[in-house]
N, CA, C, O and CB atoms as a CASP TS submission, in Angstrom:
PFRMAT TS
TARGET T0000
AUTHOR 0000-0000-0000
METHOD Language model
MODEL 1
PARENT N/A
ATOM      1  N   UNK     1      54.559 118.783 198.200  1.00  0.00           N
ATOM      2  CA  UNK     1      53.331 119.435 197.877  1.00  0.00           C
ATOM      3  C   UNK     1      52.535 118.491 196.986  1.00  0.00           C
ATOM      4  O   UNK     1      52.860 118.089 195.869  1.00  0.00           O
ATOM      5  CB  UNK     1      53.580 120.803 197.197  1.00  0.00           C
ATOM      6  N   UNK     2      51.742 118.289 197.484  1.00  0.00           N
ATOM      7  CA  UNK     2      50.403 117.778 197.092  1.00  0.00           C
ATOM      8  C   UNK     2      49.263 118.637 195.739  1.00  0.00           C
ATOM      9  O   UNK     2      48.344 119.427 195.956  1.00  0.00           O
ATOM     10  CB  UNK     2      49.659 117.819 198.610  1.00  0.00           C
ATOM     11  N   UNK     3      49.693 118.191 194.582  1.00  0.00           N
ATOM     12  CA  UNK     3      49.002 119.471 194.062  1.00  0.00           C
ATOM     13  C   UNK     3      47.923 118.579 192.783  1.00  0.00           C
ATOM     14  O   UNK     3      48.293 117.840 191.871  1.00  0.00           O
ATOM     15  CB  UNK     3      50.417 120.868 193.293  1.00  0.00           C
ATOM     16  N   UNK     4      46.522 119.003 193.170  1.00  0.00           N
ATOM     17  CA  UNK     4      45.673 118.109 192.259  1.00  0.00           C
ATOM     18  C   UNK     4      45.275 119.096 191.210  1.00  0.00           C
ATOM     19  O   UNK     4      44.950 120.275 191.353  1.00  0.00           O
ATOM     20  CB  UNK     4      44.335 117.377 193.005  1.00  0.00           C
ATOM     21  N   UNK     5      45.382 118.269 189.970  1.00  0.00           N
ATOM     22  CA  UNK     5      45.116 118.625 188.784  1.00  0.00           C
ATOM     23  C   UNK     5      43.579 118.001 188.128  1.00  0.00           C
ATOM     24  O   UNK     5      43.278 116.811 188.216  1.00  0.00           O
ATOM     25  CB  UNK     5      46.363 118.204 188.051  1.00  0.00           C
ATOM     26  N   UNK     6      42.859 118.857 187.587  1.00  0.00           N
ATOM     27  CA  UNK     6      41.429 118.692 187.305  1.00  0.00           C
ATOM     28  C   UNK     6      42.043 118.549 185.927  1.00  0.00           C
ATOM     29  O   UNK     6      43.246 118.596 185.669  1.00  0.00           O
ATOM     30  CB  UNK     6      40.176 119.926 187.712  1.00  0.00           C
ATOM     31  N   UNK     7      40.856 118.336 184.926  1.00  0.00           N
ATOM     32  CA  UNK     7      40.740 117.960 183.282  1.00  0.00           C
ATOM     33  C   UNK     7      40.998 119.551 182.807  1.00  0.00           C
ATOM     34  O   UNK     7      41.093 119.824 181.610  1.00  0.00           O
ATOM     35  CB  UNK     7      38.907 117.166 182.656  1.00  0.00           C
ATOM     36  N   UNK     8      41.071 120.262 183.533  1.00  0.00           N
ATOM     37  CA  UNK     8      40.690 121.485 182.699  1.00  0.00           C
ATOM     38  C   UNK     8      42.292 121.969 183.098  1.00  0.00           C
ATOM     39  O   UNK     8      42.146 123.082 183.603  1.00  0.00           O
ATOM     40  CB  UNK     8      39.088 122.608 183.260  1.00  0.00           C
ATOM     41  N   UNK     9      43.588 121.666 183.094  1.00  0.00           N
ATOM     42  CA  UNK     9      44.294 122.136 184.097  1.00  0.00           C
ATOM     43  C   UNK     9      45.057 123.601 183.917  1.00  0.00           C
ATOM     44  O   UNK     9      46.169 123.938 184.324  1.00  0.00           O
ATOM     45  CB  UNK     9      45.187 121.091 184.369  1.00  0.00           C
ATOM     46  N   UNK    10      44.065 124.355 183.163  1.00  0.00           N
ATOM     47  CA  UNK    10      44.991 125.838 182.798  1.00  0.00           C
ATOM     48  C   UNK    10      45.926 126.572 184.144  1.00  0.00           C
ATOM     49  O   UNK    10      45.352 126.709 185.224  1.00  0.00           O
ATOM     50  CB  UNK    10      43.691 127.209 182.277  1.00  0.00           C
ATOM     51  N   UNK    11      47.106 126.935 184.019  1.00  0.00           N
ATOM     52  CA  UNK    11      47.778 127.368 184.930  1.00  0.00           C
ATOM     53  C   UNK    11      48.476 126.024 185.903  1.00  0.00           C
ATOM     54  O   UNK    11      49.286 126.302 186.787  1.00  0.00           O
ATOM     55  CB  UNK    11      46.822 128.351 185.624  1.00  0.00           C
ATOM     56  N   UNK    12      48.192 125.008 185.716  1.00  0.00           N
ATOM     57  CA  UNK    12      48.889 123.908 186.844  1.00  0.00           C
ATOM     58  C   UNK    12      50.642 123.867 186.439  1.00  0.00           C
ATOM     59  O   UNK    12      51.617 123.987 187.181  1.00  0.00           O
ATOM     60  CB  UNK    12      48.050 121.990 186.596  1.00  0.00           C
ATOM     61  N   UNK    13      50.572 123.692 185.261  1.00  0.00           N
ATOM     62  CA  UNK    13      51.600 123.518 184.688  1.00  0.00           C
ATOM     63  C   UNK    13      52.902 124.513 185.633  1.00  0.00           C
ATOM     64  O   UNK    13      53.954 124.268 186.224  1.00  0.00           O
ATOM     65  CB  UNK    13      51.243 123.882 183.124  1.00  0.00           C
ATOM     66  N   UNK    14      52.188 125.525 185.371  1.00  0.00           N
ATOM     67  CA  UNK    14      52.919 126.969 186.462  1.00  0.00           C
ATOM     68  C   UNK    14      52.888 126.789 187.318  1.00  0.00           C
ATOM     69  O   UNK    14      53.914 127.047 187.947  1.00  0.00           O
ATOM     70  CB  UNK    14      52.518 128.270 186.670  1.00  0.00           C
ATOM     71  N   UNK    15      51.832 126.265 187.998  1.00  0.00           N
ATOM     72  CA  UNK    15      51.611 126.522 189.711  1.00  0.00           C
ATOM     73  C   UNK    15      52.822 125.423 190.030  1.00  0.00           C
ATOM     74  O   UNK    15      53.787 125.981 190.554  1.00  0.00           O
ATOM     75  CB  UNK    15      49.685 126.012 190.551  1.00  0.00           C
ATOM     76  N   UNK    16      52.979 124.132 189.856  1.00  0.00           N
ATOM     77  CA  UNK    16      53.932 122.951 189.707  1.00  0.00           C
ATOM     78  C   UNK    16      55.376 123.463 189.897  1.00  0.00           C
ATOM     79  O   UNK    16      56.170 123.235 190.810  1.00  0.00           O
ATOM     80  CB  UNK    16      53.778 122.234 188.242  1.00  0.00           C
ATOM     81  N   UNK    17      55.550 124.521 188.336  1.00  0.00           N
ATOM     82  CA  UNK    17      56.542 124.750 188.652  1.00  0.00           C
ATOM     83  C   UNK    17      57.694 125.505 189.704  1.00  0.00           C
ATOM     84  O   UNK    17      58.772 125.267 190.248  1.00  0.00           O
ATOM     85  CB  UNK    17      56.481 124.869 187.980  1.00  0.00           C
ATOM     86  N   UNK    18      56.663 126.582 189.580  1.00  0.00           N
ATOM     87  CA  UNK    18      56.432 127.699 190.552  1.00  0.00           C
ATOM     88  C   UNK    18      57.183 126.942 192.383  1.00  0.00           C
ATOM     89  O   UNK    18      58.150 127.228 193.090  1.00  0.00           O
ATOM     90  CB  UNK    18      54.276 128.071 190.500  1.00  0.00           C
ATOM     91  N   UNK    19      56.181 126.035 192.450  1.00  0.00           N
ATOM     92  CA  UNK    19      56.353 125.797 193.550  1.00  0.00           C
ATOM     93  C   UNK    19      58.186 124.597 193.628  1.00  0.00           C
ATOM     94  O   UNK    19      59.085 124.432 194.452  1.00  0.00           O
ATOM     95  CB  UNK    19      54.701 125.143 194.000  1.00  0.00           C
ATOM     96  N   UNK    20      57.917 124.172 192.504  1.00  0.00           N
ATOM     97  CA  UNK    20      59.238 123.256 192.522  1.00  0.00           C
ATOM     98  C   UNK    20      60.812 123.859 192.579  1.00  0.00           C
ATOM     99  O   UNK    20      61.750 123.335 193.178  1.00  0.00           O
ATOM    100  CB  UNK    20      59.175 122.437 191.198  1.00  0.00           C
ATOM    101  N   UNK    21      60.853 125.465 191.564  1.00  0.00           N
ATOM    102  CA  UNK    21      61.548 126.345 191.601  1.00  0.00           C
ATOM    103  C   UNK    21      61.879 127.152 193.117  1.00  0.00           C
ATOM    104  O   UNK    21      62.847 127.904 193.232  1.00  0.00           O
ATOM    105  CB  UNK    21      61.003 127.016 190.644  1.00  0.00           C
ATOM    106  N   UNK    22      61.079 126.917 194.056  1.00  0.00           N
ATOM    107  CA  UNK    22      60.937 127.062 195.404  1.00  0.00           C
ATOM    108  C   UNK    22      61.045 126.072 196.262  1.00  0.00           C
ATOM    109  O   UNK    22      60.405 126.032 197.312  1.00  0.00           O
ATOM    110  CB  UNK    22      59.948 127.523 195.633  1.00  0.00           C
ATOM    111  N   UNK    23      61.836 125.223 195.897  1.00  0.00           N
ATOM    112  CA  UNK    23      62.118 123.985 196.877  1.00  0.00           C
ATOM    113  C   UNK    23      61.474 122.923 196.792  1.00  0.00           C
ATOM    114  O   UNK    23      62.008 121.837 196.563  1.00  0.00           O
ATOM    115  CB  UNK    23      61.960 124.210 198.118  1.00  0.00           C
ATOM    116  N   UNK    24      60.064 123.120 196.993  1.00  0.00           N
ATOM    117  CA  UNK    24      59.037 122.353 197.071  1.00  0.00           C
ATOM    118  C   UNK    24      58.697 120.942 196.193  1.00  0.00           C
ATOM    119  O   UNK    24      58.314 121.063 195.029  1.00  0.00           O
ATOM    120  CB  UNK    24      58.180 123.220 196.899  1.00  0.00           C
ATOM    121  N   UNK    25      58.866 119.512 196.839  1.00  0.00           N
ATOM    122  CA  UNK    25      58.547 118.689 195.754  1.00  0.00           C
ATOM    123  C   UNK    25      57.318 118.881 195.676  1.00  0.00           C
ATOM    124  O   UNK    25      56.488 119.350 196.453  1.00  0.00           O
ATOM    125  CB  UNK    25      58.871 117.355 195.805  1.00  0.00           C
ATOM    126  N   UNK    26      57.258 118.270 194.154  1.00  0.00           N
ATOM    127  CA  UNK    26      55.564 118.446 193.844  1.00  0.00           C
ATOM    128  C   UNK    26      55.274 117.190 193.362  1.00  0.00           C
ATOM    129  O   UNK    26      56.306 116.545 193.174  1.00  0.00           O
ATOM    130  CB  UNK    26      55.035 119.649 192.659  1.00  0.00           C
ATOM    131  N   UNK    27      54.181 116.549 193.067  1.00  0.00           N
ATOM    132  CA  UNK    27      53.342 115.368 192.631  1.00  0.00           C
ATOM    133  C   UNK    27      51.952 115.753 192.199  1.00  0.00           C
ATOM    134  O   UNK    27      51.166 116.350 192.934  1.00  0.00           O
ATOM    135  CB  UNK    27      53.223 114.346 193.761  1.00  0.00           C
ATOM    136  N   UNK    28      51.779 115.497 191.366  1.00  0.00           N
ATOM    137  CA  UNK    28      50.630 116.449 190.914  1.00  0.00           C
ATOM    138  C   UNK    28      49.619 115.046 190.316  1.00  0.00           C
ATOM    139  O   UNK    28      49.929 114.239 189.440  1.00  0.00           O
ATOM    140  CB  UNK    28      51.224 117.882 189.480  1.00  0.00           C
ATOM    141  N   UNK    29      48.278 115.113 191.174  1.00  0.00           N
ATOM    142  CA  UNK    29      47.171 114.070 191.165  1.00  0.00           C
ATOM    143  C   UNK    29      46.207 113.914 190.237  1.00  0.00           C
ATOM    144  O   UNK    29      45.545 114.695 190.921  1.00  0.00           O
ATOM    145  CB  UNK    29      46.501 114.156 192.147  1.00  0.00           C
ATOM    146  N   UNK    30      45.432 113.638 189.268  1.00  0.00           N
ATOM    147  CA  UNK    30      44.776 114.071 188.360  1.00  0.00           C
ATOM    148  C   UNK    30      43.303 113.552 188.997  1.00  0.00           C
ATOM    149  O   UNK    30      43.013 112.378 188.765  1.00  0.00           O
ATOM    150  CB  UNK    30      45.313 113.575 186.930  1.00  0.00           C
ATOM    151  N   UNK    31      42.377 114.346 189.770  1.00  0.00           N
ATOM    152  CA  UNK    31      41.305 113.962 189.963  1.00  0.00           C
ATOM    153  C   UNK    31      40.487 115.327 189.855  1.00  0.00           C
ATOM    154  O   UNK    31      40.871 116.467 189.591  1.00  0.00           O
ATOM    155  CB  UNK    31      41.269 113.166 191.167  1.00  0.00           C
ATOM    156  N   UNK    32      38.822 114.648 190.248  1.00  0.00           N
ATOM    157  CA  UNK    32      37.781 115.424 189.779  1.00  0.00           C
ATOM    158  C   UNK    32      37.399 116.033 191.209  1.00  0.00           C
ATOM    159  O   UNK    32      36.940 115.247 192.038  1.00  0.00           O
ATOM    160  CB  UNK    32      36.583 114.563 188.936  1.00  0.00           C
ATOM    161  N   UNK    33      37.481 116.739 191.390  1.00  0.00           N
ATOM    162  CA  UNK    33      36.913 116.878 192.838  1.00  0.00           C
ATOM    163  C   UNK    33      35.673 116.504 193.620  1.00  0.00           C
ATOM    164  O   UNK    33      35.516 116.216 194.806  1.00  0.00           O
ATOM    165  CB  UNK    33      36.882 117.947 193.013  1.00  0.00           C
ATOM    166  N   UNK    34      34.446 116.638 192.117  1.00  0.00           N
ATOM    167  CA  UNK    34      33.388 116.408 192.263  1.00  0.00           C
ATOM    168  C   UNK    34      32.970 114.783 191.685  1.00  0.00           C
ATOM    169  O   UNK    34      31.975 114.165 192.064  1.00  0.00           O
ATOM    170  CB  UNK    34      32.797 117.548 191.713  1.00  0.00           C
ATOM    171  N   UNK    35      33.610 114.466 191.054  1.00  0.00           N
ATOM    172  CA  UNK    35      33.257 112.779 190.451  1.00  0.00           C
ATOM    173  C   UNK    35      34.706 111.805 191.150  1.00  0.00           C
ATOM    174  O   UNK    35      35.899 112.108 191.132  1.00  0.00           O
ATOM    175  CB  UNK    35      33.303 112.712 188.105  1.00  0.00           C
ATOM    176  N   UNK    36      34.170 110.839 191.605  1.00  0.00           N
ATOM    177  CA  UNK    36      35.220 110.360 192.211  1.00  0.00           C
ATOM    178  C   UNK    36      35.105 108.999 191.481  1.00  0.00           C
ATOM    179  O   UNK    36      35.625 108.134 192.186  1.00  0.00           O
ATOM    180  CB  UNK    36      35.194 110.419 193.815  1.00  0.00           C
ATOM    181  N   UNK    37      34.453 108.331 189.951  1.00  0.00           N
ATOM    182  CA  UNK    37      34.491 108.037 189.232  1.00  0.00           C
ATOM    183  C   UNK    37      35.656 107.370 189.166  1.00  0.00           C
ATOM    184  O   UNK    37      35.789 106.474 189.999  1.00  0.00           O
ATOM    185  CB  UNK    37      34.150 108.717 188.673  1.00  0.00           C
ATOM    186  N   UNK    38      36.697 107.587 188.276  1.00  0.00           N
ATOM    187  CA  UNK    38      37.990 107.764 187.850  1.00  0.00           C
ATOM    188  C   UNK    38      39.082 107.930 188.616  1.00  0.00           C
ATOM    189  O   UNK    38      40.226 108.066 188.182  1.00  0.00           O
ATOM    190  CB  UNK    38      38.014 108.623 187.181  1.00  0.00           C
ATOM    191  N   UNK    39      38.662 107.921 190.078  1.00  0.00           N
ATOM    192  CA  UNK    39      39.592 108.143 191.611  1.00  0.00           C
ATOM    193  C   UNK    39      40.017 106.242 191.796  1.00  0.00           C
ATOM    194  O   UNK    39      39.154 105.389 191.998  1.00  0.00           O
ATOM    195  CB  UNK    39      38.170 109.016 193.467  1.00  0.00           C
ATOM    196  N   UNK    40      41.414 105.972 191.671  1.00  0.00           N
ATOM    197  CA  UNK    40      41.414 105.228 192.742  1.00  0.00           C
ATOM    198  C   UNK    40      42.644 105.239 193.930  1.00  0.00           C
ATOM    199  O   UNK    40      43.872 105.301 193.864  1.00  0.00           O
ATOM    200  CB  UNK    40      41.270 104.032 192.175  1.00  0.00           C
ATOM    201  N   UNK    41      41.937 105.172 194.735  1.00  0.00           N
ATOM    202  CA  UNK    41      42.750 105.117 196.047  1.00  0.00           C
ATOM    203  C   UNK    41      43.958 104.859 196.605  1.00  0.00           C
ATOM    204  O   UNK    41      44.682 105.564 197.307  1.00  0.00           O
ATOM    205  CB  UNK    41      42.379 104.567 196.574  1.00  0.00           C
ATOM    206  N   UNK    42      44.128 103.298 196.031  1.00  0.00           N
ATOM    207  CA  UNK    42      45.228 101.994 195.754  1.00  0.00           C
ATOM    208  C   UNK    42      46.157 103.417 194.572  1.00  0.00           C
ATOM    209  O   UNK    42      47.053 104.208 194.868  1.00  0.00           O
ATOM    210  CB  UNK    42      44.222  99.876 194.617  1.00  0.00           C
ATOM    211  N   UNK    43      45.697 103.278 193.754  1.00  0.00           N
ATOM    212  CA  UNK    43      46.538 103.979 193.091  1.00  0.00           C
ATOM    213  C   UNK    43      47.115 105.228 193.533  1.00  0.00           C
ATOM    214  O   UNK    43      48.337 105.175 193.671  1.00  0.00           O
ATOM    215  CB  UNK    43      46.041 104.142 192.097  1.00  0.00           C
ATOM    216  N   UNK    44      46.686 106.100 193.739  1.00  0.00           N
ATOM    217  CA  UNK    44      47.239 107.022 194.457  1.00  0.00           C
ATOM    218  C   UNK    44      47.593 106.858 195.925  1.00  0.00           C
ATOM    219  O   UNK    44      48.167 107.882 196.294  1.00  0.00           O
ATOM    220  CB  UNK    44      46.505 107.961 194.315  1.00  0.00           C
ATOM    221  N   UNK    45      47.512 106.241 196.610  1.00  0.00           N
ATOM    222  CA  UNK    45      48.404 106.071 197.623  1.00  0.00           C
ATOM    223  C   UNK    45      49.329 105.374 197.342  1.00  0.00           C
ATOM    224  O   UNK    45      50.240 105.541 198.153  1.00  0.00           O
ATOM    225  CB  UNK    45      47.971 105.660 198.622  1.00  0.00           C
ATOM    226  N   UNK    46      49.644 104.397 196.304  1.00  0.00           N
ATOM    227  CA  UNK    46      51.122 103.848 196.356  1.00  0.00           C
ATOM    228  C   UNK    46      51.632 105.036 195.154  1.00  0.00           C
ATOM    229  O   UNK    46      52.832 105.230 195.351  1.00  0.00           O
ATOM    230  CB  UNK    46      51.337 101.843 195.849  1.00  0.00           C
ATOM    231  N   UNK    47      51.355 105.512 194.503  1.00  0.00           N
ATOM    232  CA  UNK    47      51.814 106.689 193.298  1.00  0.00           C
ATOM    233  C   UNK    47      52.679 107.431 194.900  1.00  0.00           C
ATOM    234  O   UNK    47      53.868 107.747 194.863  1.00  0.00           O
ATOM    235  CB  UNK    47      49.986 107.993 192.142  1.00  0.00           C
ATOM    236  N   UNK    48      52.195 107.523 195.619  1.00  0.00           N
ATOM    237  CA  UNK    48      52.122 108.697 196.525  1.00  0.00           C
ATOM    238  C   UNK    48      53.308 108.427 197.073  1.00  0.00           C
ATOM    239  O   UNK    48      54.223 109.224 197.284  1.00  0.00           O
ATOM    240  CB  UNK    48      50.921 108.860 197.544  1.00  0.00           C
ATOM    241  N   UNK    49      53.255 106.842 197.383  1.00  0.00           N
ATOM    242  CA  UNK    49      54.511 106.303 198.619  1.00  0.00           C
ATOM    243  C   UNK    49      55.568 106.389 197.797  1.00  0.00           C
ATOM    244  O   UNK    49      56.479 106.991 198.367  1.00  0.00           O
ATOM    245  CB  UNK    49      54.456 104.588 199.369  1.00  0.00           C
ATOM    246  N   UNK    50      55.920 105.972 196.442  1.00  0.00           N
ATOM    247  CA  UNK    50      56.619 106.336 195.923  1.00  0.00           C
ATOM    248  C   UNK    50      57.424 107.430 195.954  1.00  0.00           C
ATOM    249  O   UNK    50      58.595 107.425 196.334  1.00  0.00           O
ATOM    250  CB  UNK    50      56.243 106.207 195.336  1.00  0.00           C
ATOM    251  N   UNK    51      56.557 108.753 195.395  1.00  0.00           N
ATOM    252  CA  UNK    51      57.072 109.994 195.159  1.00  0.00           C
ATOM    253  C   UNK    51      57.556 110.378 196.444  1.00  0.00           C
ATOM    254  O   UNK    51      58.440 111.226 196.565  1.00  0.00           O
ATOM    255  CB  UNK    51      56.120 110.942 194.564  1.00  0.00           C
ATOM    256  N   UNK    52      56.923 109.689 197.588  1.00  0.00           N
ATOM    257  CA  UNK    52      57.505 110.841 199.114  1.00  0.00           C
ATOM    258  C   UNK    52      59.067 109.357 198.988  1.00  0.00           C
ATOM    259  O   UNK    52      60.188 109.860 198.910  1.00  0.00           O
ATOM    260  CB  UNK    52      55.756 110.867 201.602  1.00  0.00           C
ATOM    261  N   UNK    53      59.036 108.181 198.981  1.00  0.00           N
ATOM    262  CA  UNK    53      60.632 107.606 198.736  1.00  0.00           C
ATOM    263  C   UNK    53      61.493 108.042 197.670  1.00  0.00           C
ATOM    264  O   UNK    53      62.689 107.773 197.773  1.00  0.00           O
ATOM    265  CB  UNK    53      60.655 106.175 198.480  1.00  0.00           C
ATOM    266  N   UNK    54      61.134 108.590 196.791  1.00  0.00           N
ATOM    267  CA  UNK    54      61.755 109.161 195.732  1.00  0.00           C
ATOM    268  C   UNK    54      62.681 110.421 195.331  1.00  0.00           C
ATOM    269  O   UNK    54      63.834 110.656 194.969  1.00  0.00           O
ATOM    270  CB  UNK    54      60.963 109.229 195.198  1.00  0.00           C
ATOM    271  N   UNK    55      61.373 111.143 195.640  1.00  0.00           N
ATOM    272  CA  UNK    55      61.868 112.643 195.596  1.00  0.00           C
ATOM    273  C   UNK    55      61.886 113.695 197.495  1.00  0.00           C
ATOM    274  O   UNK    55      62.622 114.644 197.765  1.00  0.00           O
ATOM    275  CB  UNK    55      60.452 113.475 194.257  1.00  0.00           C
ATOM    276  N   UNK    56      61.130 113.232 198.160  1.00  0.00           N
ATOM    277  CA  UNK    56      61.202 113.850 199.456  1.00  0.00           C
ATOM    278  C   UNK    56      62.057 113.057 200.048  1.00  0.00           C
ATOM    279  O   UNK    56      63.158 113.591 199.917  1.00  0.00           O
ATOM    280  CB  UNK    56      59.968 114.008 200.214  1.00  0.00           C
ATOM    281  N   UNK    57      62.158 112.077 200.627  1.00  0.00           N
ATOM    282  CA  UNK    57      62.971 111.364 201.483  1.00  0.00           C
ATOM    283  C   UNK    57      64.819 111.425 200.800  1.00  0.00           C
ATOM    284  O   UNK    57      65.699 111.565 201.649  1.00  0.00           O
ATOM    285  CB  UNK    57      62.180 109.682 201.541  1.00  0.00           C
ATOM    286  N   UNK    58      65.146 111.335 199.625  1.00  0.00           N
ATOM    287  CA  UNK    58      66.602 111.226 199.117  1.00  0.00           C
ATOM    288  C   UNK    58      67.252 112.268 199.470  1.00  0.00           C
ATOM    289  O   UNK    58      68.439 112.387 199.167  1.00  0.00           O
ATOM    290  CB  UNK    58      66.791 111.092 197.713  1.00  0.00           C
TER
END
């Protein structure tokens, strides 16, 4: 699970867990939805390749 976290992140913390307590890996993204500013790409796609060799694939 793919789960993006905004600046404001009330409740993520839960939702994260929530879903992890349910099987589900989680990775949780920190972007803006609306400013893509502070987005980079490179970075989150290898953050990404990681977590799916890490925690999904083992």
């Amino acid at each position: 699970m793919v789960h993006l976290v905004s600046d404001d992140p009330r409740g993520s913390y839960f939702t994260a867990r929530a879903l992890e307590s349910a099987g589900f890996p989680v990775i949780e993204i920190e972007a803006d939805n609306v400013d893509a500013r502070t987005y980079d790409g490179d970075q989150v796609a290898a953050r990404i390749g990681r977590w799916l060799e890490d925690a999904v694939l083992r």
